[in-house]
Each structure stands twice: as structure tokens, then as C-alpha cells.
C-alpha positions as CSV (number, residue, x, y, z in Angstrom):
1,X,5.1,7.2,-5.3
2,X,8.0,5.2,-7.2
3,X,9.4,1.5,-6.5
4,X,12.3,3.3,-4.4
5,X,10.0,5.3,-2.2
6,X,7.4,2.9,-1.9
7,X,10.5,0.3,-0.4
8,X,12.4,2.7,2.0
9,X,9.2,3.8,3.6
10,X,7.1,0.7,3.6
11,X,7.3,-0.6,7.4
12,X,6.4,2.8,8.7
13,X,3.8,3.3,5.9
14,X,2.1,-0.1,6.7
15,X,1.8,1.0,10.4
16,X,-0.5,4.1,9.6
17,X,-2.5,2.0,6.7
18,X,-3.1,-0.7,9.8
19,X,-4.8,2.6,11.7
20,X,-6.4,3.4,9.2
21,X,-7.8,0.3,7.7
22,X,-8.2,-2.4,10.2
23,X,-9.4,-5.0,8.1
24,X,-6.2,-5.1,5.8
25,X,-4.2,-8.2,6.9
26,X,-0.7,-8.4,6.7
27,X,-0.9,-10.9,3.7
28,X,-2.6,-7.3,1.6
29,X,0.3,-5.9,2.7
30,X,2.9,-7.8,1.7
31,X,5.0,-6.4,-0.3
32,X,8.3,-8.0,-2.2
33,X,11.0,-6.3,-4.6
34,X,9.7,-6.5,-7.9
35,X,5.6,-7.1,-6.8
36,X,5.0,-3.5,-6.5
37,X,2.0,-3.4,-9.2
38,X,0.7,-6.5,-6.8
39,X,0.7,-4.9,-4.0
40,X,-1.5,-1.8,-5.6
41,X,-3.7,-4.4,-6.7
42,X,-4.1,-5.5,-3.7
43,X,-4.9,-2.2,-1.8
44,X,-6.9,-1.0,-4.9
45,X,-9.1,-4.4,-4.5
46,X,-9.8,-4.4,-0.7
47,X,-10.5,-0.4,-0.6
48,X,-12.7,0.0,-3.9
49,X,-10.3,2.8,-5.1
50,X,-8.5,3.2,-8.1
51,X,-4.7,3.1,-9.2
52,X,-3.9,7.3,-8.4
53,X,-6.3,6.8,-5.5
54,X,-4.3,4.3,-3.8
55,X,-1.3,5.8,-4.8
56,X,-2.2,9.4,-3.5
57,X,-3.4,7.9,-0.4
58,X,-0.3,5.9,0.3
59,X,1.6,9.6,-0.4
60,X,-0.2,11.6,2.3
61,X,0.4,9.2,4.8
């Protein structure tokens, strides 16, 4: 998923990852122009998976 993607979907993508994952705050989830590897790093911490993981996850949403 690039930068571009990742930005124009983000609000509905964070609803289903709240569904999903309860215990992700908002503060996980932030996500800011140019703190896009953050973010990952984030998601990749709190859910024990890697990079492609998180970022194959985030796609099938």
C-alpha cells in the first residue's frame, strides 16, 4: 500500500482496524504526512507482525 493510498483511505481504513483490533488506541493510529514508516511501526509493534504482514493486512481491509 503506498503513501498516497495509505492517506486517501486512512479514516475508513482506521474504522475496520478498530473492529478488528480493539485494543489499538487512536494514539497507534495516528497517522501524519510524512510518518508513514511510524505508523507501520506502530501497527507492526502492537500486533506482533511483520512489515508485509501489516501491510497486506491493512490491503485486504
Amino acid at each position: 500500500m503506498d503513501k498516497l493510498e495509505l492517506k486517501g483511505k486512512w479514516n475508513e481504513l482506521k474504522g475496520k482496524i478498530k473492529q478488528q483490533h480493539a485494543d489499538l488506541t487512536d494514539n497507534d493510529l495516528e497517522y501524519e504526512d510524512g510518518k508513514y514508516d511510524e505508523l507501520y511501526g506502530r501497527l507492526q509493534t502492537k500486533l506482533g507482525k511483520t512489515r508485509d504482514e501489516v501491510i497486506n493486512w491493512l490491503k485486504s481491509l
